[in-house]
Backbone and ligand atoms as CSV (ligand in chain L), in Angstrom:
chain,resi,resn,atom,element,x,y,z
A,1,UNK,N,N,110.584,104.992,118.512
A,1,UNK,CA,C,110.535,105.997,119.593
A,1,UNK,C,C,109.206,106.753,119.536
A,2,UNK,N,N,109.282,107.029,118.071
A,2,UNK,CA,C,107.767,108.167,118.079
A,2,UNK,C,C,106.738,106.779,118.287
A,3,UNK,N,N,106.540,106.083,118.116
A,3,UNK,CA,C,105.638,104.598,117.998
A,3,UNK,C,C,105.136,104.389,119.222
A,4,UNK,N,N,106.645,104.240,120.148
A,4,UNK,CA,C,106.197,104.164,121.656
A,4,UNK,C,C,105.060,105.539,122.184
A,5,UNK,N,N,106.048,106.375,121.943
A,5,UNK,CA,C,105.047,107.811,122.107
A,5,UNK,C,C,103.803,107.919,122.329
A,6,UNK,N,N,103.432,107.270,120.994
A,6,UNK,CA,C,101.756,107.199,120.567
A,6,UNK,C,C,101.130,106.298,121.319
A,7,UNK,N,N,102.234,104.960,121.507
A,7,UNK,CA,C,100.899,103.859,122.235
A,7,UNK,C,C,100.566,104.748,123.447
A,8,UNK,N,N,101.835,105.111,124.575
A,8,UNK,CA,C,101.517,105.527,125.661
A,8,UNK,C,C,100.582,106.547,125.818
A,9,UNK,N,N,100.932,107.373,124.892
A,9,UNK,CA,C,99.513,108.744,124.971
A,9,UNK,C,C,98.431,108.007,124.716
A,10,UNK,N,N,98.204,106.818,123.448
A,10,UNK,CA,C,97.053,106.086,123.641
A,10,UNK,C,C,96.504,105.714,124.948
A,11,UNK,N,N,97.331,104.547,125.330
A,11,UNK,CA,C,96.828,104.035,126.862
A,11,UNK,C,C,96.093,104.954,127.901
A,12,UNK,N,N,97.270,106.221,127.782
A,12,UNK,CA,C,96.947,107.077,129.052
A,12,UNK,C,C,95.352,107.373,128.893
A,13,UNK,N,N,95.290,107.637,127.802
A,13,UNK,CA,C,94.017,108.268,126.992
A,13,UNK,C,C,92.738,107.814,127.401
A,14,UNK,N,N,92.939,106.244,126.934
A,14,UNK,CA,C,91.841,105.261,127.068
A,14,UNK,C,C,91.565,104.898,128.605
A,15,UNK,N,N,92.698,105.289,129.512
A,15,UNK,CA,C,92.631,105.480,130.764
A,15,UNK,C,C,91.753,106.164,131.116
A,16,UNK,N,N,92.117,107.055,131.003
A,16,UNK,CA,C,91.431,108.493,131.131
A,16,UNK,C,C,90.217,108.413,131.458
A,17,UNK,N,N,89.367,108.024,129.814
A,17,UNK,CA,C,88.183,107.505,129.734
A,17,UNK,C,C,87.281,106.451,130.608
A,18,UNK,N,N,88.189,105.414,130.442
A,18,UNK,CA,C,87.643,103.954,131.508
A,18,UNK,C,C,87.777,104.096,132.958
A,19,UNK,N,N,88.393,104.709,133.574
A,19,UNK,CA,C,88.460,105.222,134.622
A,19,UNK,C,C,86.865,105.668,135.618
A,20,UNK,N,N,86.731,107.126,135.021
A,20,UNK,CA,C,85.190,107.567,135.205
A,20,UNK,C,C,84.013,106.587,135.161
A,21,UNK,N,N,84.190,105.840,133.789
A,21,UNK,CA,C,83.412,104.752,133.646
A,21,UNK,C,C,83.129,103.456,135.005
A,22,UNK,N,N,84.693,103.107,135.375
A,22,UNK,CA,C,84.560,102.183,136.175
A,22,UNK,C,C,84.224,102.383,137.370
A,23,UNK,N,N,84.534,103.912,137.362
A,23,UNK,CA,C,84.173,104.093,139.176
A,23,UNK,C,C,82.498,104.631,139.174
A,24,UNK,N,N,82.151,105.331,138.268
A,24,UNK,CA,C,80.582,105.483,137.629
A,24,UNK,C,C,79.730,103.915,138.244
A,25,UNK,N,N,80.575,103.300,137.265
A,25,UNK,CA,C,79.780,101.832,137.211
A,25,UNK,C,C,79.709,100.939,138.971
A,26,UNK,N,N,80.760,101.368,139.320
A,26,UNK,CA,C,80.781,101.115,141.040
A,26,UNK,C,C,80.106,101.886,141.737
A,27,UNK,N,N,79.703,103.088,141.713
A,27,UNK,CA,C,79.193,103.829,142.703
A,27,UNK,C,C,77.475,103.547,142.505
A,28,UNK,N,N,76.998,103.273,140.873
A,28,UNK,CA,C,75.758,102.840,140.739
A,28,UNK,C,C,75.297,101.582,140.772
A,29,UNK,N,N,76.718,100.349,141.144
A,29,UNK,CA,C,76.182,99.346,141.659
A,29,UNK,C,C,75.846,98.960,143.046
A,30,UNK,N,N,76.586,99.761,143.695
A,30,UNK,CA,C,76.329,99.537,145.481
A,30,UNK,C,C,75.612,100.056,145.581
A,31,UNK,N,N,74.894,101.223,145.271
A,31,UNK,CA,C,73.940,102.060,146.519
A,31,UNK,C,C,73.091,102.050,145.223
A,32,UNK,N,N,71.575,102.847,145.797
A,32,UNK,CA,C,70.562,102.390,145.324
A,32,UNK,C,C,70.148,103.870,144.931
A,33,UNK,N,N,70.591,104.976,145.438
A,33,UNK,CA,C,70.626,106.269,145.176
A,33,UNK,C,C,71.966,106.685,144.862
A,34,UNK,N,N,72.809,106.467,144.169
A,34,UNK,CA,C,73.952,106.962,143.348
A,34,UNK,C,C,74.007,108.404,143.893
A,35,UNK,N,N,75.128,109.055,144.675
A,35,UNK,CA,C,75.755,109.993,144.788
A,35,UNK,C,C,76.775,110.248,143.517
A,36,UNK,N,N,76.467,111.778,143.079
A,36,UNK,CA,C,77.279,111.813,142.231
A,36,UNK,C,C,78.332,112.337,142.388
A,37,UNK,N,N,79.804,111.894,141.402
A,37,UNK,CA,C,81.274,111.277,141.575
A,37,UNK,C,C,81.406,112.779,141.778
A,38,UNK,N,N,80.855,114.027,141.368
A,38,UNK,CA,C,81.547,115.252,141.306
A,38,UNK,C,C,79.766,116.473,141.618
A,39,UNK,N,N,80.383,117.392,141.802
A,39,UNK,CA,C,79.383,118.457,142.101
A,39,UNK,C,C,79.391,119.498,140.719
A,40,UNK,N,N,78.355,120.222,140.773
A,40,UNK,CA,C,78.373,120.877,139.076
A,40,UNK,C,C,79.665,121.950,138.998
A,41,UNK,N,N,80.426,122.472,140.106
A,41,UNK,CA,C,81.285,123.301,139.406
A,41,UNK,C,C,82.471,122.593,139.561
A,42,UNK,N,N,82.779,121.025,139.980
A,42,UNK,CA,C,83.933,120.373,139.904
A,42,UNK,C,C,83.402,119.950,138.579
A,43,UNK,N,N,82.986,119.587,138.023
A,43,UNK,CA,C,82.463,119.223,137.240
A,43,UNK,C,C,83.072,119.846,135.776
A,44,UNK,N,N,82.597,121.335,135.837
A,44,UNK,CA,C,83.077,122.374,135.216
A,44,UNK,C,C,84.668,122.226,135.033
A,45,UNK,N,N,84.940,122.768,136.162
A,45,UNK,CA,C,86.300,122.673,136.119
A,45,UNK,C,C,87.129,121.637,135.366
A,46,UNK,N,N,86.409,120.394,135.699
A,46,UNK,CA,C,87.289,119.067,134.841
A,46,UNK,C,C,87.385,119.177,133.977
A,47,UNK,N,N,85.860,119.656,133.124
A,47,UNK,CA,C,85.649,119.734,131.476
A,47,UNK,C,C,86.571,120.573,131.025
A,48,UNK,N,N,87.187,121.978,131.744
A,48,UNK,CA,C,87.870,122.763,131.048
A,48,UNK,C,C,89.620,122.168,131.221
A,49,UNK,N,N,89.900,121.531,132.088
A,49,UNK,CA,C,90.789,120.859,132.563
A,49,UNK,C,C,90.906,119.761,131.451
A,50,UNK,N,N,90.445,119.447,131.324
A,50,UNK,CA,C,90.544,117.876,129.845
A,50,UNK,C,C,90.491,118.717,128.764
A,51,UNK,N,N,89.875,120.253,128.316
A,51,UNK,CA,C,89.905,120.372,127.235
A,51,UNK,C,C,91.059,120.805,126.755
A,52,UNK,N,N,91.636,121.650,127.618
A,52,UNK,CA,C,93.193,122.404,127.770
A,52,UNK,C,C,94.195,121.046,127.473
A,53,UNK,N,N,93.787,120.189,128.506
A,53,UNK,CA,C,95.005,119.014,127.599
A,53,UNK,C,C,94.698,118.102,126.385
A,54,UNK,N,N,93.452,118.009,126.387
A,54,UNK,CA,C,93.141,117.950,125.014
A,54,UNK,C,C,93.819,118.285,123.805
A,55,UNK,N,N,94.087,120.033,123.806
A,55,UNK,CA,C,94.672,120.704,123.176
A,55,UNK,C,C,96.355,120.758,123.302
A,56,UNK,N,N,96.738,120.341,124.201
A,56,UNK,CA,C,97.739,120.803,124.415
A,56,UNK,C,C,98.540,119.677,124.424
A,57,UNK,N,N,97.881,118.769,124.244
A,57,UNK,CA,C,98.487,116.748,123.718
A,57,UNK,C,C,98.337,116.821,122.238
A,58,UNK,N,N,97.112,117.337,121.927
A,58,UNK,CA,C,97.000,117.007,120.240
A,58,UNK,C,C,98.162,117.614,119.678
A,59,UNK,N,N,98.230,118.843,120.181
A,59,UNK,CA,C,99.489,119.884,119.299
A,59,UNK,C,C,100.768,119.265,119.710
A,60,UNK,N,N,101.353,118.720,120.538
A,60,UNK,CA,C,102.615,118.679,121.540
A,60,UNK,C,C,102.614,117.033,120.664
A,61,UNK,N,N,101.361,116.165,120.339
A,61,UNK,CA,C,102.530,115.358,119.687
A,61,UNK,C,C,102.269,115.293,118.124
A,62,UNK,N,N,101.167,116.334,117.571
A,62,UNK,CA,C,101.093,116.314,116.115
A,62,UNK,C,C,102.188,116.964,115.634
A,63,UNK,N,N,102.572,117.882,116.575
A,63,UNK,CA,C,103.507,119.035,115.890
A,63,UNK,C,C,104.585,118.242,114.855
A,64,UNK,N,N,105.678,116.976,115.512
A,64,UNK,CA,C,106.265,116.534,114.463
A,64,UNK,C,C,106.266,115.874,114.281
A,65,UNK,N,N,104.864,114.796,113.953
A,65,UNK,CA,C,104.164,114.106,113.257
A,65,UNK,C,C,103.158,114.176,112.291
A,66,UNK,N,N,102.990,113.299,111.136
A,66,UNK,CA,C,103.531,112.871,110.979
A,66,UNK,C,C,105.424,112.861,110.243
A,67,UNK,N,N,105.327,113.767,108.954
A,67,UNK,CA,C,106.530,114.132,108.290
A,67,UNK,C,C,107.271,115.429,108.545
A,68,UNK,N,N,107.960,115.351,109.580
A,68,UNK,CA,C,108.383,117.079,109.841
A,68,UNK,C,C,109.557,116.857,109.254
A,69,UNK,N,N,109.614,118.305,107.870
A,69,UNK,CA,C,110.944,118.235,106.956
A,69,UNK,C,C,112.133,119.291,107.449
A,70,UNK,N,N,112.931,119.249,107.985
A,70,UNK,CA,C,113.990,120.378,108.537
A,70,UNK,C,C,114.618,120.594,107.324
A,71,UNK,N,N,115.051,121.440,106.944
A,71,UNK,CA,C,116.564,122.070,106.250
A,71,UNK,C,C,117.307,122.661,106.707
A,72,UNK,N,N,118.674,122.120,106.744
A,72,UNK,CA,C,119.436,122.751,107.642
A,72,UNK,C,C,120.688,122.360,106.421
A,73,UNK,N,N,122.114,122.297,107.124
A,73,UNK,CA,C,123.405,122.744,106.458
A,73,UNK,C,C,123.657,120.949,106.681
A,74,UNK,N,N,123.351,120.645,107.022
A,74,UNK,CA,C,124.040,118.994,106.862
A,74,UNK,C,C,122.383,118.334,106.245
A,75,UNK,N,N,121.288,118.937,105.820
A,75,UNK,CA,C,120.437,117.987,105.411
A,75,UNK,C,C,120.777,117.868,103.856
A,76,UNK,N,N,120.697,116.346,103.447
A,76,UNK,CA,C,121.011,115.676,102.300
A,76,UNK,C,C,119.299,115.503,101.721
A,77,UNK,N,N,119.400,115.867,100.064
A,77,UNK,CA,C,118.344,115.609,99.687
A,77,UNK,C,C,118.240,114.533,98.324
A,78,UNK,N,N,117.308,113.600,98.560
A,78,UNK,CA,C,117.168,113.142,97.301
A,78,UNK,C,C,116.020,112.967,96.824
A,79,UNK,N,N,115.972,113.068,95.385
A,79,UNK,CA,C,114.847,113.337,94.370
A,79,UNK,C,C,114.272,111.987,93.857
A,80,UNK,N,N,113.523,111.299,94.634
A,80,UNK,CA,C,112.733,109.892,93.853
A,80,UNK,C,C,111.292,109.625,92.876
A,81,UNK,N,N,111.649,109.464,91.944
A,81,UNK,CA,C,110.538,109.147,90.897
A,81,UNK,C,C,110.430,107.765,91.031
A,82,UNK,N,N,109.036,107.815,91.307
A,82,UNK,CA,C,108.436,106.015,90.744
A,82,UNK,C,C,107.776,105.536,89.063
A,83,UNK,N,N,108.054,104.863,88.751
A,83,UNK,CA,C,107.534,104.600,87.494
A,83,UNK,C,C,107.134,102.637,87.492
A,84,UNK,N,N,106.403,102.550,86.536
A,84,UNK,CA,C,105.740,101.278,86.325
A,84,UNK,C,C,106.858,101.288,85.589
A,85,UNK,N,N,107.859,99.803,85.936
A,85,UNK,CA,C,108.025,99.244,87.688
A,85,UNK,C,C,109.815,99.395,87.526
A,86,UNK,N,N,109.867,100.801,88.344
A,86,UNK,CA,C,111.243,101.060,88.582
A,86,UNK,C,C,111.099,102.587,89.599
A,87,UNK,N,N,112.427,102.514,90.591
A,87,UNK,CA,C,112.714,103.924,90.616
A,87,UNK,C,C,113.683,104.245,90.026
A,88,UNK,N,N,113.645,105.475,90.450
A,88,UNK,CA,C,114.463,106.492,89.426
A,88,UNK,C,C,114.930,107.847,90.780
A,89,UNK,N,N,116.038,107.421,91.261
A,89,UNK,CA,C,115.969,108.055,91.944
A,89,UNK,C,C,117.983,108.887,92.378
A,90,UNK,N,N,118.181,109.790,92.636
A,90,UNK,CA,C,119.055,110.726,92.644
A,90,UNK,C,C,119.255,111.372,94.191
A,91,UNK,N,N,120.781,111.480,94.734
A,91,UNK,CA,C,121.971,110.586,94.556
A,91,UNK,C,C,121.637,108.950,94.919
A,92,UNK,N,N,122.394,108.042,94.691
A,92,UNK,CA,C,122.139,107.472,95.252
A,92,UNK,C,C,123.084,106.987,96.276
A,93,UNK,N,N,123.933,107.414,96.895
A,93,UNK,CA,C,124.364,107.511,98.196
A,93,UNK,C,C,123.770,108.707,98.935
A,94,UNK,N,N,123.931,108.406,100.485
A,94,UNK,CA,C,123.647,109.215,101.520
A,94,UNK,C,C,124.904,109.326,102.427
A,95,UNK,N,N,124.968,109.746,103.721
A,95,UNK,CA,C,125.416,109.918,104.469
A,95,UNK,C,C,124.930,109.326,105.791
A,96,UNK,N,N,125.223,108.301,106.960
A,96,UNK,CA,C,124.690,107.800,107.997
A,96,UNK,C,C,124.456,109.457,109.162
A,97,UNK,N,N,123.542,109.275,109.916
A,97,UNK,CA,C,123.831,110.887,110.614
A,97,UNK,C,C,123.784,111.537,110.815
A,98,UNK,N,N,123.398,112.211,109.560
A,98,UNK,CA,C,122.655,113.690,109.244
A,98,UNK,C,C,121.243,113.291,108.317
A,99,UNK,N,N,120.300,114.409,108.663
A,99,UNK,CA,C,118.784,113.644,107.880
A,99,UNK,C,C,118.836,113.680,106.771
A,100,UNK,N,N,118.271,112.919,105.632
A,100,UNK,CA,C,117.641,113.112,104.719
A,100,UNK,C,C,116.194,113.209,104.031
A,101,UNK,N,N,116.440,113.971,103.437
A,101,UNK,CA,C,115.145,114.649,102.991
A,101,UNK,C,C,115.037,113.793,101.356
A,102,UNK,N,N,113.448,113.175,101.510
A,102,UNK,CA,C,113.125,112.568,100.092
A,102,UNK,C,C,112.275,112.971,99.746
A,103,UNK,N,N,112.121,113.153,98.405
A,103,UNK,CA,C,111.055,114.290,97.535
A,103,UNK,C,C,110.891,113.651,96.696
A,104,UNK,N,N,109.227,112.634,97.361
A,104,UNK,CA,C,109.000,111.189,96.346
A,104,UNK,C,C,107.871,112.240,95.337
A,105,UNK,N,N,107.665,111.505,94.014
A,105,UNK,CA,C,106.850,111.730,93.702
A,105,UNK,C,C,106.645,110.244,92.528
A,106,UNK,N,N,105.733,110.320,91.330
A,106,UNK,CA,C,105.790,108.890,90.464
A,106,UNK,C,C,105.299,109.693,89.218
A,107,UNK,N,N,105.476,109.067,88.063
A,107,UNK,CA,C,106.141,109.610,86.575
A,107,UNK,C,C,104.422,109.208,85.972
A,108,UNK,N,N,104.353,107.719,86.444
A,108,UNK,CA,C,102.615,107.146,85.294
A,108,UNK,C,C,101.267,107.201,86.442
A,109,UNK,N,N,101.613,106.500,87.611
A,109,UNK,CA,C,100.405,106.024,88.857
A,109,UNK,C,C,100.579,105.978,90.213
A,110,UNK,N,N,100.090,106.013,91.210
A,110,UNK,CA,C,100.713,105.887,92.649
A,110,UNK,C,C,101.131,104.757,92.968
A,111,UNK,N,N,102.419,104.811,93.535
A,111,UNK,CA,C,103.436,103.856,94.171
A,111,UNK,C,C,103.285,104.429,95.629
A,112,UNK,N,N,103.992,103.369,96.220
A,112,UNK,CA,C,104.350,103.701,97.359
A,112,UNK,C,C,105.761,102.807,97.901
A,113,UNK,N,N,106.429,104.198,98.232
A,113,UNK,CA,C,107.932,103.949,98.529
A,113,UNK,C,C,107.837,103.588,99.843
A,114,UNK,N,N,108.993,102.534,100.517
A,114,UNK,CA,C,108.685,101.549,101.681
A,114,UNK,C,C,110.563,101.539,101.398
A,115,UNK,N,N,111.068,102.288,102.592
A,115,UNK,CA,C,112.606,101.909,102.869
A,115,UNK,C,C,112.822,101.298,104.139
A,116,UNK,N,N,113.434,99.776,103.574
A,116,UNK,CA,C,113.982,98.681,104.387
A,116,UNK,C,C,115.077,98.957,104.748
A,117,UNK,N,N,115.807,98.217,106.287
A,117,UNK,CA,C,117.016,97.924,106.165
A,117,UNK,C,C,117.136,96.524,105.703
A,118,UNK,N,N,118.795,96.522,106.369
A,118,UNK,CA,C,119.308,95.102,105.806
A,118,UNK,C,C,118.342,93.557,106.292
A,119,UNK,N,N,117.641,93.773,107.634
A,119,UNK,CA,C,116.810,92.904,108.357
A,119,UNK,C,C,115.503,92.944,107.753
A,120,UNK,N,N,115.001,93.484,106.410
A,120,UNK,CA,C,113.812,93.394,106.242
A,120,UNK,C,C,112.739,94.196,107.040
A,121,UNK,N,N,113.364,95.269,107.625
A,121,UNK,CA,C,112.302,95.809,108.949
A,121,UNK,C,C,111.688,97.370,107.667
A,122,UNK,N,N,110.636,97.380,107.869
A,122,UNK,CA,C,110.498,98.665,107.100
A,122,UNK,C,C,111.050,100.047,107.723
A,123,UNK,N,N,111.682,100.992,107.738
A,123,UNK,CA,C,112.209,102.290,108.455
A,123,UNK,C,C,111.315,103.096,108.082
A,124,UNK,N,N,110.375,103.490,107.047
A,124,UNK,CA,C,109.236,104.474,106.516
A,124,UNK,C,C,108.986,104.082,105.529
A,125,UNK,N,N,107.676,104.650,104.986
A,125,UNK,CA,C,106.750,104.686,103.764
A,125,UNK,C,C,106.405,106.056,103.482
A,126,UNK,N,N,106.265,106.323,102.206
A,126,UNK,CA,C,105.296,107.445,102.459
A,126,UNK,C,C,104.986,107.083,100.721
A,127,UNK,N,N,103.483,107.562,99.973
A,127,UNK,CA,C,103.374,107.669,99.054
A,127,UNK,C,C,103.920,108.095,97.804
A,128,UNK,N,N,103.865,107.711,96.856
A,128,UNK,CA,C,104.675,108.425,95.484
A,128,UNK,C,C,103.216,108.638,94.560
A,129,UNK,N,N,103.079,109.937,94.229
A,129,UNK,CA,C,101.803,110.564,93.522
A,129,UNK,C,C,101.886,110.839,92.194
A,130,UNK,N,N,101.321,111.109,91.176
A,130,UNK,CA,C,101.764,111.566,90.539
A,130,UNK,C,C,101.031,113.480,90.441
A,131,UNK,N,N,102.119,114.125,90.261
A,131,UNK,CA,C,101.546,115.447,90.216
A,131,UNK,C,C,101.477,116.398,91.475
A,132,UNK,N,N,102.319,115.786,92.753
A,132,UNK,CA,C,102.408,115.850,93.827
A,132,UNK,C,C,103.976,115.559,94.046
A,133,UNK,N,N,104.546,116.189,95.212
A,133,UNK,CA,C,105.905,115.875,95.416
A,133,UNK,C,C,105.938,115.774,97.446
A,134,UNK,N,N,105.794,114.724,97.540
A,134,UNK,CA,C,105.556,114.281,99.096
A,134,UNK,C,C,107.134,113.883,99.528
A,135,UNK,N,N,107.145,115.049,101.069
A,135,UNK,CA,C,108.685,114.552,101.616
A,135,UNK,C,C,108.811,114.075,102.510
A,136,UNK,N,N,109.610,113.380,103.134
A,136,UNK,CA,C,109.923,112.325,104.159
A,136,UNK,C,C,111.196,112.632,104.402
A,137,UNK,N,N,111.339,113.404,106.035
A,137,UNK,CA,C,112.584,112.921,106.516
A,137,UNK,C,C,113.229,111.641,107.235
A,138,UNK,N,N,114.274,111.514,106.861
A,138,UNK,CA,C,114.929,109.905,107.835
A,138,UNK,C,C,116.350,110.436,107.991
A,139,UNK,N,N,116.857,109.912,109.038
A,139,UNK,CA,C,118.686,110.147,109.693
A,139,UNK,C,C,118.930,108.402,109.713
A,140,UNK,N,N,119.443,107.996,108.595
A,140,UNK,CA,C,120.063,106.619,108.841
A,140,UNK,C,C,121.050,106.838,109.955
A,141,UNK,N,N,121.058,105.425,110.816
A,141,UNK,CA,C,122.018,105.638,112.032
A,141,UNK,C,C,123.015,104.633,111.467
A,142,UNK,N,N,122.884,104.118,110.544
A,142,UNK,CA,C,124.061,102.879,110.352
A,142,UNK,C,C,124.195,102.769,108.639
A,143,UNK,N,N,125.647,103.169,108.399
A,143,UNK,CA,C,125.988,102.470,107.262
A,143,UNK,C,C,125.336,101.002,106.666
A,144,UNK,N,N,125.280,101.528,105.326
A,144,UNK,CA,C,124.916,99.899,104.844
A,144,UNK,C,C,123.762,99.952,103.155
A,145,UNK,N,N,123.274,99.437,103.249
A,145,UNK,CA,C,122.745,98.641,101.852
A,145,UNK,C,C,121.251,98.786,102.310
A,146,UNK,N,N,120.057,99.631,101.718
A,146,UNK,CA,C,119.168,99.755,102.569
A,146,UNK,C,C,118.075,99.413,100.783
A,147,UNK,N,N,117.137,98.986,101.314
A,147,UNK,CA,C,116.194,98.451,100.032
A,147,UNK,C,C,114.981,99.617,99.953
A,148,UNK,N,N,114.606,100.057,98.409
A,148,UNK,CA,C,113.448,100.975,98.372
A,148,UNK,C,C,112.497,99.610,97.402
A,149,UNK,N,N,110.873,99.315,98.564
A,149,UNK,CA,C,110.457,98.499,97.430
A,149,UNK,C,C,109.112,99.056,97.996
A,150,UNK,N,N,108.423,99.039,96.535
A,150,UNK,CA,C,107.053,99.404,96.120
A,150,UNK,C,C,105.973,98.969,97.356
A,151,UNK,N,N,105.114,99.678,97.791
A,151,UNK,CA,C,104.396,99.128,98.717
A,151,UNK,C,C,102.767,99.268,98.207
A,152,UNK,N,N,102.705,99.564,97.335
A,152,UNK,CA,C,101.178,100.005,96.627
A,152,UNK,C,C,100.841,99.221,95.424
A,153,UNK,N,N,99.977,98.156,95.350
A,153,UNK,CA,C,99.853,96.996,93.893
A,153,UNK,C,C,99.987,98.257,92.489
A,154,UNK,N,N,100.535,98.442,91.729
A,154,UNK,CA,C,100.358,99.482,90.625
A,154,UNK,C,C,101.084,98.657,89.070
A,155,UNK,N,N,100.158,97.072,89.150
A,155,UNK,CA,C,100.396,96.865,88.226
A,155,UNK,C,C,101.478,95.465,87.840
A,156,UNK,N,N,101.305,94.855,87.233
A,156,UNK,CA,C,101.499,93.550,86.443
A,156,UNK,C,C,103.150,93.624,87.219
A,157,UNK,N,N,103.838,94.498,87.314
A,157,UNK,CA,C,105.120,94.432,87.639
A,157,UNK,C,C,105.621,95.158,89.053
A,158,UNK,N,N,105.059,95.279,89.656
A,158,UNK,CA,C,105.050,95.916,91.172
A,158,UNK,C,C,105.659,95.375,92.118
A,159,UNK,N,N,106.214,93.865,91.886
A,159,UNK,CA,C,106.752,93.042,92.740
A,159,UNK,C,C,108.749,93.276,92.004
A,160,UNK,N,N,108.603,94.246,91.049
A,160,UNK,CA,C,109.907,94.128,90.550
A,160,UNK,C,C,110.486,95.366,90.896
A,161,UNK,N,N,109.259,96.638,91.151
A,161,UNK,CA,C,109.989,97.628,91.451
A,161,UNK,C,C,110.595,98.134,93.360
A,162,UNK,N,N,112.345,97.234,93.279
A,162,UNK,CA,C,113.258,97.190,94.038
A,162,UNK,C,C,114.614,98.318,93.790
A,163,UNK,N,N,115.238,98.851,94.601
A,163,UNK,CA,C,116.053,99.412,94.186
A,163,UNK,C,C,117.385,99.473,95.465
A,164,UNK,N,N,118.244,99.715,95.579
A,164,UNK,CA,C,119.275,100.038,96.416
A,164,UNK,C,C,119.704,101.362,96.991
A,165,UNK,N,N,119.577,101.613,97.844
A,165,UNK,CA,C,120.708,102.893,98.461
A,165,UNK,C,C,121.218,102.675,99.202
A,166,UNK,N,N,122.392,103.442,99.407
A,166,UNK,CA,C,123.518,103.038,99.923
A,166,UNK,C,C,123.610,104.079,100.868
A,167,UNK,N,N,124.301,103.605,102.003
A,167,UNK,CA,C,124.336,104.629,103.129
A,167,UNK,C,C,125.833,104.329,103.747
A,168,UNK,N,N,126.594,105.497,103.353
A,168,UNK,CA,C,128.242,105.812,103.894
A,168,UNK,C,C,128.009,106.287,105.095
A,169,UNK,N,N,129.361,105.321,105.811
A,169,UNK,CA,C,129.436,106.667,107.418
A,169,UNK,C,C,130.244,107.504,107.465
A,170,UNK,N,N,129.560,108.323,108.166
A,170,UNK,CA,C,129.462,110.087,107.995
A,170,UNK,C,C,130.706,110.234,108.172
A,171,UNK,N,N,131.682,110.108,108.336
A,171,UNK,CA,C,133.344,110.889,108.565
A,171,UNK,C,C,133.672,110.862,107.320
A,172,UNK,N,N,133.524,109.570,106.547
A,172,UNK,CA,C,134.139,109.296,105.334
A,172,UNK,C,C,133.597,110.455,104.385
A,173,UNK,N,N,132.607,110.661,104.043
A,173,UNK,CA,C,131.886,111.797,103.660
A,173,UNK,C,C,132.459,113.447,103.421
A,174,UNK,N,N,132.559,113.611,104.757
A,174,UNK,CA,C,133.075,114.650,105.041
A,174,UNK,C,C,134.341,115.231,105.283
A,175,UNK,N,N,135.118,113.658,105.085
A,175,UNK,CA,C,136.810,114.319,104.686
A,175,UNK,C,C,136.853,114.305,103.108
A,176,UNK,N,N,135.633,113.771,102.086
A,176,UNK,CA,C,136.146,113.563,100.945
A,176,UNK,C,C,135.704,114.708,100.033
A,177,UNK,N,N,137.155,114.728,98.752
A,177,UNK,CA,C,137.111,116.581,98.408
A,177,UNK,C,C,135.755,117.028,97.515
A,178,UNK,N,N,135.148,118.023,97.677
A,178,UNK,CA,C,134.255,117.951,97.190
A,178,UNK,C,C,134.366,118.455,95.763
L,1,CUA,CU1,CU,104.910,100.618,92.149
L,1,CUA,CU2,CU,103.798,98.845,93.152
């Protein structure tokens, strides 16, 4: 969703740009004295006109991008350590539904945590540091068996550090006693 987001603000963007260009490039190929596309205070005006959305695109889609962490009364948190070549990571169930919040960090060198679903599709990455504690929210939408595997070479055994979490749906959860 946010992915789509970006291409389209891309496109529009590069629109934007090529646009002026192409009609620039037309008006100085027909005529031999180029009239220009705008007068100096339309001119003006545009510049302040592009800069305002300039501003007002950068903020409107940085704001919750990339990692925006909420806490709220249904956010679930878990604590992941990377280590040469394992995680180490706490609970390891979730809840489908409500977000979770992960608070990667790594014990010897930088890893990088990469959560799959069951199809092999990656759902996020974000780094594991050491000396640093980097968070990542995600709302699994579907129960199931979801894979955490290393995405950063860190060493002779990097292809081993795999791990499991498990993701319950949310009713079950929340009728059970705490
Ligand atoms: Cu840890 Cu690669």
């Amino acid at each position: 969703m946010q992915q789509q987001m970006i291409l389209v603000v891309t496109l529009l963007g590069m629109l934007c740009v090529a646009i002026p260009f192409i009609l620039i490039a037309r008006s100085t190929a027909s005529s031999v004295s180029p009239t220009p596309l705008f007068d100096d205070s339309s001119r003006r005006k545009l510049l302040w006109v592009l800069m305002i959305l300039g501003v007002v695109v950068t903020v409107a889609t940085l704001w919750v991008w990339p990692h925006r962490v909420v806490a709220g009364a249904s956010t679930q948190a878990v604590n992941v350590t990377g280590h040469q070549w394992s995680w180490e990571f706490e609970p390891k169930t979730v809840t489908a539904g409500s977000p979770v919040i992960f608070n990667v960090h790594a014990g010897d060198v930088n890893h990088g945590m990469g959560v799959y679903n069951a199809d092999k599709r990656l759902l996020f990455q974000v780094q594991a540091m050491p000396g640093y504690v980097n968070r990542v929210e995600y709302t699994f939408d579907k129960p199931g068996t979801y894979q955490i595997l290393c995405m950063e070479f860190c060493g002779i055994g990097h292809h081993t550090m795999m791990a499991d979490l498990t993701v319950t749906p949310a009713d079950q959860n929340e009728s059970a006693p705490q």
